[in-house]
C-alpha positions as CSV (number, residue, x, y, z in Angstrom):
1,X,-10.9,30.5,-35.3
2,X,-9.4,30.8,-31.8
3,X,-10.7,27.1,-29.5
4,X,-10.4,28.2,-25.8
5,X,-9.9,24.7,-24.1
6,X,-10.9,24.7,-20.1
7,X,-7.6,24.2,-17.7
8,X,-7.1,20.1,-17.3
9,X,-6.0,18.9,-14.0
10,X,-4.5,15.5,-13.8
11,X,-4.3,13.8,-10.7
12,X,-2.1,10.3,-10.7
13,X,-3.6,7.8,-8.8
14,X,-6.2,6.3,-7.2
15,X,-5.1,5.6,-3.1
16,X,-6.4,7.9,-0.1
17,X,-5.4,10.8,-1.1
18,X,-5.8,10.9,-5.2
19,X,-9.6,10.1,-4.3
20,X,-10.2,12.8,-1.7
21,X,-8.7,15.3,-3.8
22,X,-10.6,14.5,-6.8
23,X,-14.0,14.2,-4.6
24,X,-13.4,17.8,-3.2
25,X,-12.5,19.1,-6.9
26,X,-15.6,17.2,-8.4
27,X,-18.0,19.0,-5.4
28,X,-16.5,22.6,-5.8
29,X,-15.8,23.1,-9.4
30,X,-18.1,24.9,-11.2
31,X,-19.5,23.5,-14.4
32,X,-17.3,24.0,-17.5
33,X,-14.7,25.5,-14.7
34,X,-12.3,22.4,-15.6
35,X,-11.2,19.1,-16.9
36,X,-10.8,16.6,-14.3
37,X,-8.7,13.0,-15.6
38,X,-7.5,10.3,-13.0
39,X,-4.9,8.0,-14.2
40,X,-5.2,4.5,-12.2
41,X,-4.8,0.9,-13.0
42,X,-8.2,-0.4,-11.1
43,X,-11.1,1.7,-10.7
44,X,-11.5,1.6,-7.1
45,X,-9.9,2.8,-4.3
46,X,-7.9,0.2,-1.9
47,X,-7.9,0.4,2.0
48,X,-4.3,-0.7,2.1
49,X,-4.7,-0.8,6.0
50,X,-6.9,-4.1,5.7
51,X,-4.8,-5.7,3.1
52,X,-3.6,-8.2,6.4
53,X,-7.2,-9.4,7.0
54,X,-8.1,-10.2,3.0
55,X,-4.4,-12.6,3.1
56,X,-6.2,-13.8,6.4
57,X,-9.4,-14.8,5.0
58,X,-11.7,-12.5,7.3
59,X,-12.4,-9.9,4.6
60,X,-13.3,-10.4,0.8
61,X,-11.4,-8.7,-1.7
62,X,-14.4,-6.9,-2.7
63,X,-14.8,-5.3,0.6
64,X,-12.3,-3.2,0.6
65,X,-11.7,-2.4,-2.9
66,X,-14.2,1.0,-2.8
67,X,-15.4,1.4,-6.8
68,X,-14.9,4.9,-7.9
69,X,-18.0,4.7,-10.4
70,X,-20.3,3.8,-7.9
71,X,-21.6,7.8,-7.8
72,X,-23.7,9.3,-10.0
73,X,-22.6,12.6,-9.8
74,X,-18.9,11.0,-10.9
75,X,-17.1,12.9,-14.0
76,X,-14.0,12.3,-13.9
77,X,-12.3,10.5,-16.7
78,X,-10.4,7.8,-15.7
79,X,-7.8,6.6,-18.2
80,X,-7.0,2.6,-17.2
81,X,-3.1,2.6,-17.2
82,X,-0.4,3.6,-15.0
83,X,1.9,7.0,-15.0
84,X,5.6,6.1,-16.3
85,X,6.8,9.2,-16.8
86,X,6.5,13.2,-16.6
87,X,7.7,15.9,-18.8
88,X,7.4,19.1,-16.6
89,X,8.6,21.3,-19.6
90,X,6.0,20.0,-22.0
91,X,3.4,19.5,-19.2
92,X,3.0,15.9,-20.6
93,X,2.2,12.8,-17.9
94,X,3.3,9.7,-20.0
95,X,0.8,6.7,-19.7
96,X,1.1,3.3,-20.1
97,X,-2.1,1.7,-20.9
98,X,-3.8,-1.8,-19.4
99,X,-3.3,-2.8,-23.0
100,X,0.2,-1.7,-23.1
101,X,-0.4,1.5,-25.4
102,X,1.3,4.6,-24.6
103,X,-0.5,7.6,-24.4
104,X,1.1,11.0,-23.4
105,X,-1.9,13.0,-21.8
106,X,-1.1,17.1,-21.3
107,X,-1.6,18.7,-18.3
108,X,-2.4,22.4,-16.6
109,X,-2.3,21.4,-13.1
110,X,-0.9,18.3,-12.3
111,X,-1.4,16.3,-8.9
112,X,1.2,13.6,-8.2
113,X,-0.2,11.0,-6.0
114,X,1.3,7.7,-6.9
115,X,2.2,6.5,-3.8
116,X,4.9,3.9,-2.9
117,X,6.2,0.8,-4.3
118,X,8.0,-1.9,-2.0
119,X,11.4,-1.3,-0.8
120,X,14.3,-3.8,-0.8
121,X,17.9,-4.0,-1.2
122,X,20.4,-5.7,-2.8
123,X,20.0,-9.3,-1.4
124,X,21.0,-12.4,-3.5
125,X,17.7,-14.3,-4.4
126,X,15.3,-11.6,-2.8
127,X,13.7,-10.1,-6.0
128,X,13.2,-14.1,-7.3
129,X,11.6,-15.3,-4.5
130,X,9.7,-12.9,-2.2
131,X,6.0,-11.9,-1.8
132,X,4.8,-8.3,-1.0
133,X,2.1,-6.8,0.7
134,X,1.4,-3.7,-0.8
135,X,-1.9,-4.9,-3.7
136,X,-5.3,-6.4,-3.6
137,X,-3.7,-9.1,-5.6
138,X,-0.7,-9.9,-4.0
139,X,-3.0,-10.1,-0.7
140,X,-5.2,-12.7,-2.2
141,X,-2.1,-14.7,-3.4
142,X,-0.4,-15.4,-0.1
143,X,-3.7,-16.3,0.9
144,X,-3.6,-19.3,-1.8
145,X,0.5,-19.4,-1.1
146,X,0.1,-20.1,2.3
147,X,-3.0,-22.6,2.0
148,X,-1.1,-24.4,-0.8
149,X,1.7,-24.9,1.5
150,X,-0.5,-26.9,4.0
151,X,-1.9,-28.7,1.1
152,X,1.9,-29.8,-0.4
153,X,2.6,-30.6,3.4
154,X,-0.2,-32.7,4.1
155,X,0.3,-34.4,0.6
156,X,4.0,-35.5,1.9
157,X,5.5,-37.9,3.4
158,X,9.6,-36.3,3.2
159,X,9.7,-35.3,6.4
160,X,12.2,-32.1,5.1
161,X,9.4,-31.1,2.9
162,X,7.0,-30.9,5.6
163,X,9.0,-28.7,7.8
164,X,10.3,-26.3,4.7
165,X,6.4,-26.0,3.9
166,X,5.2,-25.0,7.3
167,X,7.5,-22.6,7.9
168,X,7.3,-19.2,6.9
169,X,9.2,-16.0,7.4
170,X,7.8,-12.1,7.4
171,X,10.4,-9.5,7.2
172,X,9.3,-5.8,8.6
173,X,9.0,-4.9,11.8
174,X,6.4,-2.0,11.1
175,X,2.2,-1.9,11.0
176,X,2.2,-4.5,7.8
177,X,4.5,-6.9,8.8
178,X,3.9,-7.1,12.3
179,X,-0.4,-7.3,11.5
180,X,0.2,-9.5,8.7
181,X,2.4,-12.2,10.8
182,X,-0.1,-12.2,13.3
183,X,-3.3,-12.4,11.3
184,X,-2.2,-15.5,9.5
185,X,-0.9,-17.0,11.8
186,X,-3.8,-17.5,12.9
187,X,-5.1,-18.4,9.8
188,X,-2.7,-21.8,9.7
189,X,-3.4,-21.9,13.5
190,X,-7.3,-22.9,12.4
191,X,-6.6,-24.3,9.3
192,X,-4.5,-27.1,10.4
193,X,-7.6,-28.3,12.4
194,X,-8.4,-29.4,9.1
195,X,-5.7,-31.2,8.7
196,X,-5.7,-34.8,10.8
197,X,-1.9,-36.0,9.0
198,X,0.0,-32.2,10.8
199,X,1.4,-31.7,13.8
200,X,0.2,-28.3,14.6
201,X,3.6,-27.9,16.1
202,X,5.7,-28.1,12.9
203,X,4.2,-25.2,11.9
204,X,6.4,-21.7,12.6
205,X,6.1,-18.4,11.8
206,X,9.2,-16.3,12.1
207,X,9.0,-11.7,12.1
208,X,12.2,-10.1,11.7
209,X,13.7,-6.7,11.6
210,X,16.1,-5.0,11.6
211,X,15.7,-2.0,14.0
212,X,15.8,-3.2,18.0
213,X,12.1,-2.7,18.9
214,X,9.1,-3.9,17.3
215,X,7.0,-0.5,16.0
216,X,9.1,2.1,17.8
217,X,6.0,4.7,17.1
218,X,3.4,2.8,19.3
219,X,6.1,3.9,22.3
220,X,8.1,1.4,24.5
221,X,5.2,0.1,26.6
222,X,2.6,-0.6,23.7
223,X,5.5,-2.3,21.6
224,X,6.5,-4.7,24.1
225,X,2.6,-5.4,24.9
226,X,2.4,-6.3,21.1
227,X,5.7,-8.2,21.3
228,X,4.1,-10.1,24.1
229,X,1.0,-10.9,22.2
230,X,2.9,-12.6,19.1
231,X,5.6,-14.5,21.3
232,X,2.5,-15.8,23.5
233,X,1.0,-17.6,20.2
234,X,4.1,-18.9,19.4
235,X,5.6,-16.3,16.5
236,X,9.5,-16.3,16.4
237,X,9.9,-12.7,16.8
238,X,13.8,-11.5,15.9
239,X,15.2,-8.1,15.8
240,X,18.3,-6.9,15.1
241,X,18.3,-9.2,12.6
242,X,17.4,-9.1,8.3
243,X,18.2,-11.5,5.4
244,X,21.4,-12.4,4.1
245,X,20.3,-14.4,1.1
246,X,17.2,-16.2,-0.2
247,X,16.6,-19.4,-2.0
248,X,13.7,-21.4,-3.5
249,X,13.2,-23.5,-0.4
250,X,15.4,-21.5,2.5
251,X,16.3,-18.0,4.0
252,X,19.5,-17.5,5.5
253,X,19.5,-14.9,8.4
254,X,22.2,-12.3,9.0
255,X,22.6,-14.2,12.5
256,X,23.8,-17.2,10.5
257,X,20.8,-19.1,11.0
258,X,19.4,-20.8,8.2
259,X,15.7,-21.1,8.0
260,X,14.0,-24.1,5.6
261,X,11.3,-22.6,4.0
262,X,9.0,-21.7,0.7
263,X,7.4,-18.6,1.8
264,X,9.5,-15.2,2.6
265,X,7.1,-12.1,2.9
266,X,8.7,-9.0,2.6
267,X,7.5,-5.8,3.8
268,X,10.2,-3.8,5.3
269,X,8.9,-0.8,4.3
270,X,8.0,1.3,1.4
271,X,9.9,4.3,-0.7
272,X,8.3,6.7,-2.8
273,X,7.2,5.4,-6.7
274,X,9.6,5.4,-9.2
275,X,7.5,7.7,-11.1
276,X,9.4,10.8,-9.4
277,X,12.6,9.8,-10.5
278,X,11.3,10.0,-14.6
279,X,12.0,13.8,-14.3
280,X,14.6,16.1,-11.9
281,X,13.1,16.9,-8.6
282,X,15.0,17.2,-5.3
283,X,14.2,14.7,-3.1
284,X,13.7,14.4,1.2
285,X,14.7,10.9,2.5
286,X,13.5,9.1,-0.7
287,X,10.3,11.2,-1.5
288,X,9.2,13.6,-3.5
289,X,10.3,17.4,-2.0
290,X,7.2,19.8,-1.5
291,X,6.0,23.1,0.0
292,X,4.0,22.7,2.7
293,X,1.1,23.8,0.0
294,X,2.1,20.8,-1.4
295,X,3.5,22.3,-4.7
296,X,6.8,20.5,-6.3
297,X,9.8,23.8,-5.9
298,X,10.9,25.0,-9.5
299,X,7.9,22.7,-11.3
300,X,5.3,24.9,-12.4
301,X,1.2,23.9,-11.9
302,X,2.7,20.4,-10.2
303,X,1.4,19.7,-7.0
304,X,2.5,15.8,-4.5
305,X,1.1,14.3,-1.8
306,X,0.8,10.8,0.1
307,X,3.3,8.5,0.4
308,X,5.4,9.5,-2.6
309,X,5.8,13.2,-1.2
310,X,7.7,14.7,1.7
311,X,5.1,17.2,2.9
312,X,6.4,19.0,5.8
313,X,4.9,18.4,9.5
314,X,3.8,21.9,10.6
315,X,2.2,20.7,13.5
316,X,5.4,18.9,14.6
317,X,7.7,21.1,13.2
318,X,11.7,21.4,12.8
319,X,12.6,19.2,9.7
320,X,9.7,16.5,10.6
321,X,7.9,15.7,7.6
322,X,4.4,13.8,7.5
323,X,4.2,10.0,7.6
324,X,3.1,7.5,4.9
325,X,-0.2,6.9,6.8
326,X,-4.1,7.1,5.6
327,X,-5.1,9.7,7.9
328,X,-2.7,11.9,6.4
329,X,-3.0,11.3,2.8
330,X,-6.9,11.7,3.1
331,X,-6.6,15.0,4.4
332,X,-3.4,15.9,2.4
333,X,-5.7,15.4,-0.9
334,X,-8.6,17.7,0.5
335,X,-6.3,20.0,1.4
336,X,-4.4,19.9,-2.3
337,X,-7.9,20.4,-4.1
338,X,-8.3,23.7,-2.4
339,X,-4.8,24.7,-3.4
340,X,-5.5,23.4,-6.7
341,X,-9.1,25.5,-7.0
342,X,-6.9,28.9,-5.2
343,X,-4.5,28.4,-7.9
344,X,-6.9,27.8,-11.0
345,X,-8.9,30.9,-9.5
346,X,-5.8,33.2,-8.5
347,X,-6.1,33.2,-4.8
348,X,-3.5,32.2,-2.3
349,X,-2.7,28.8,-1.2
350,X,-2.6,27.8,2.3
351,X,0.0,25.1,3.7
352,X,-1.5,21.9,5.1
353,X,-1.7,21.6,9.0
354,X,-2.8,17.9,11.1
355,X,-1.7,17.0,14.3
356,X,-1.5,12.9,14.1
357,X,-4.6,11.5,15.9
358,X,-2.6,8.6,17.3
359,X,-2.2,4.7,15.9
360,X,-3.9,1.2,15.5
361,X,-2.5,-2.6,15.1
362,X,-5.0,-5.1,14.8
363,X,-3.7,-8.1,15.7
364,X,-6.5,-10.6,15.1
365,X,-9.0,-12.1,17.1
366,X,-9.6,-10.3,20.7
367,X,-6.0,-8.7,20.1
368,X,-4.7,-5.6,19.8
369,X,-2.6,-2.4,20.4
370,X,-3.9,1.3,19.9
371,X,-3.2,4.5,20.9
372,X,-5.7,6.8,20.1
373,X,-4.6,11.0,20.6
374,X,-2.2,9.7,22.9
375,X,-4.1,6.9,25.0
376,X,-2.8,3.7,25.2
377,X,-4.7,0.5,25.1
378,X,-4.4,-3.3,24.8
379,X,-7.0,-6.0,24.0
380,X,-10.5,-5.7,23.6
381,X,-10.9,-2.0,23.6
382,X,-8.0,-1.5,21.5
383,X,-9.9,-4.1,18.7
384,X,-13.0,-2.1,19.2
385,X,-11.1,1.3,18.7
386,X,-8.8,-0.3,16.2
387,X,-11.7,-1.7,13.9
388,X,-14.6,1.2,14.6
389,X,-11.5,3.3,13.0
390,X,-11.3,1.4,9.9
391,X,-14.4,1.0,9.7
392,X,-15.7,4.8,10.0
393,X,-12.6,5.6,7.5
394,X,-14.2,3.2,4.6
395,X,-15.9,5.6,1.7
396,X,-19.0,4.1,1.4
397,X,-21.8,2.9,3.6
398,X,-22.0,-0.6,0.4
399,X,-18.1,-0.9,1.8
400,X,-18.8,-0.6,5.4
401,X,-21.7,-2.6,4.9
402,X,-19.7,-5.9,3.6
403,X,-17.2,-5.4,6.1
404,X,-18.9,-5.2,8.9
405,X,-21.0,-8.7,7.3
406,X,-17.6,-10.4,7.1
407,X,-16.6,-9.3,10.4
408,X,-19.5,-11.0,11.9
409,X,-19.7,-14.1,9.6
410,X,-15.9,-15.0,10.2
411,X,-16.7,-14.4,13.8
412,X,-19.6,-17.0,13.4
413,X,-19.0,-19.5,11.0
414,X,-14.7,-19.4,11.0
415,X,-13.2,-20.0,7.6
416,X,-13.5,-23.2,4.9
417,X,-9.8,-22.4,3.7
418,X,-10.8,-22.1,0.1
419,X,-7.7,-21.4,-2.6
420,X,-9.1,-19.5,-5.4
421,X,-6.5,-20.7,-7.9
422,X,-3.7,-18.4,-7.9
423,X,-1.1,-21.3,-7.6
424,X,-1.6,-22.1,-11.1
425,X,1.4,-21.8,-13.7
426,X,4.5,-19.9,-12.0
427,X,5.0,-18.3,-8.7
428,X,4.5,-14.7,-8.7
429,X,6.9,-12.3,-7.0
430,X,7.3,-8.7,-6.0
431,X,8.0,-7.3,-9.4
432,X,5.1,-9.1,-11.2
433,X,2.5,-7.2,-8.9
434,X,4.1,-3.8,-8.5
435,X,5.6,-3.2,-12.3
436,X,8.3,-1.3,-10.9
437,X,10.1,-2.2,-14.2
438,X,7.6,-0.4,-16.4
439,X,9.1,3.4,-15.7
440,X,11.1,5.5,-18.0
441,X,14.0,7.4,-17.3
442,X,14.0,11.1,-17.9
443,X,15.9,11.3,-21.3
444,X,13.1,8.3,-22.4
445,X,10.3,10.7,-21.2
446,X,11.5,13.5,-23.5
447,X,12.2,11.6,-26.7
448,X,8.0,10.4,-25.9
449,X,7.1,13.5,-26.1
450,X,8.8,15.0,-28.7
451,X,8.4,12.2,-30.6
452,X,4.7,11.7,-30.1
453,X,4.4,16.1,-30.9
454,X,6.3,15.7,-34.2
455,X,3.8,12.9,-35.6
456,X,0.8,15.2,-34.6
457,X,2.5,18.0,-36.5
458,X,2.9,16.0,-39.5
């Protein structure tokens, strides 16, 4: 007896993109049409853009983690795990399990949208000891981090402990490093209120980077205004500068300086996930090499998107390909359902088309940059433009609800400073948030499969 089995499309994670594409596939798919699976860790949906304000204390966790079961109309299978590998021959996704069991799940159409990992370089003592900002979790643990270190401080009386614990370095220039320097910095700014036994003025934060200007796509004027706004509270803002080497309680600068300190936050920048280096694809400037239909050249039913693909920039043309930004990726993963649906249906695919709609840095408090299609503006207006963005750009009216409540409560009632207990045991570091040493290398994807195929067979 002949088992027709309905075409199974497999989209890989769960940011901006991977959810708007399955959305669109969920409403336009005609029952029985085809099997949808989403492979993510967490069932929700992060707004990465607000990751700054949760290390900050003016947003819950909760708030902007957007669950994915929350609709009724949701049927999807999710399979809890992380993508480690692909086999493009077989049309296997290899999947590593929240429980550590590998599962090789097959595949007609396959949508690639696993995003980016941390970048960072060969430094001595930089994998050991810095913190990210890239996960839910590792913005809730420099929250505790940072507290803690006010807490050892406080606790002290060595005068070189004191100044090693309230100092702390951000490396990264760009939209994360830049917002999350400046939203806790206020943070220890209130906190040490709290605090009778400090000197508010042994505290220092110090941004670095290496390029001259501080966010070169905000334009000259904008960056300086930002620059301005940082210096003015006190930040140590350096450019030109990076890290030459990194120890448990000091960072030394390429300048020579040498910086005492138990906190090094690194987020200079982001490449694509090492998932699209488990199989042979050609590559654009560290990501993932599509058509502007977003289909992978030479790999048949695979389609990329977001911050792990190089999707060309129609609207800017030349060799310009689209940023690693939410407004993108949102529309990128609409757009790739339809291709999706044309393909599974045999009609034509169109290429994707979106002219940037401009940037926003919220800078905390009354501050901020934006420049909305073009139009630049500091302060107050840029807050309001800055947060109304955000906020119109959460999923849910449950998630635009809380925010909105913990905007207005931190407004209100301020902050009690509250760890939550992540200091307990060892210090966490990049790796132990972002697994980046769970993928498998091509010839380790293949032996998976074939090995996994030949135990079915017998």
């Amino acid at each position: 007896m002949n088992t027709v089995t309905r075409p199974r499309i497999l989209v890989v994670g769960a940011g901006f993109a991977g959810v708007e594409c399955v959305r669109h596939l969920e409403r336009e798919l005609a029952p029985g049409e085809a099997d949808v699976t989403l492979v993510t860790p967490y069932s929700y949906q992060l707004y990465l853009p607000l990751l700054p304000q949760v290390a900050s204390g003016v947003l819950t966790p909760q708030s902007i983690a957007v669950s994915l079961r929350r609709s009724r109309k949701y049927r999807t299978r999710i399979i809890p795990g992380g993508a480690i590998g692909v086999d493009p021959e077989a049309k296997v996704c290899v999947v590593r399990t929240i429980t550590d069991e590998i599962v090789n799940e097959p595949y007609d159409y396959l949508v690639l949208t696993p995003g980016s990992v941390t970048r960072t370089f060969d430094i001595p003592g930089l994998a050991e000891h810095a913190i990210g900002m890239k996960t839910l979790a590792e913005a809730a643990y420099i929250r505790d981090h940072v507290i803690a270190q006010l807490d050892l401080a406080d606790a002290s009386d060595d005068p070189a402990e004191r100044e090693a614990r309230l100092q702390f370095v951000v490396v990264g220039g760009g939209y994360a490093g830049t917002e999350t320097a400046a939203c806790l910095q206020r943070l220890t700014h209130a906190a040490v209120k709290r605090y009778p036994r400090l000197d508010p003025g042994l505290i220092k934060w110090h941004l670095i980077d290496i390029a001259p200007k501080l966010m070169p796509e905000l334009g000259d004027r904008l960056g300086r205004s930002a620059l301005e706004i940082l210096r003015d509270r006190g930040i140590d803002v350096s450019l030109g500068v990076s890290v030459e080497k990194v120890t448990e309680d000091q960072v030394t600068f390429t300048d020579g300086r040498v910086i005492p300190t138990h906190t090094l936050i690194w987020t200079a920048g982001v490449v694509g996930s090492p998932l699209i280096d488990t199989f042979g694809a050609e590559k654009v400037r560290g990501r993932l090499k599509t058509t502007a239909e977003m289909t992978v050249p030479g790999q048949d039913g695979m389609f990329a998107l977001g911050d792990a693909a190089a999707v060309p920039d129609l609207a800017k043309g030349g060799d310009a390909v689209c940023p690693p930004t939410a407004q993108h990726a949102m529309r990128q993963g609409k757009k790739v359902a339809e291709n999706v649906l044309a393909s599974l249906r045999g009609e034509p695919l169109q290429p994707y088309v979106h002219k940037d709609l401009g940037l926003v840095v919220d800078l905390g408090g009354k501050d901020a940059v934006s420049k909305p299609l073009g139009i630049e503006l500091r302060g107050i207006l840029a807050q309001l433009v800055a947060r109304g963005y955000h906020w119109s750009a959460l999923r849910t009216n449950v998630a635009k609800a809380r925010v909105l409540v913990n905007w207005l409560l931190n407004a209100v009632a301020g902050d009690d400073f509250v760890r939550t207990g992540f200091q307990r045991g060892r210090p966490a570091r990049l790796k132990d948030f972002e697994y980046t040493d769970a993928y498998l290398t091509p010839d380790q994807v293949r032996a998976e499969v074939r090995e996994s195929r030949a135990a079915q067979r017998s």
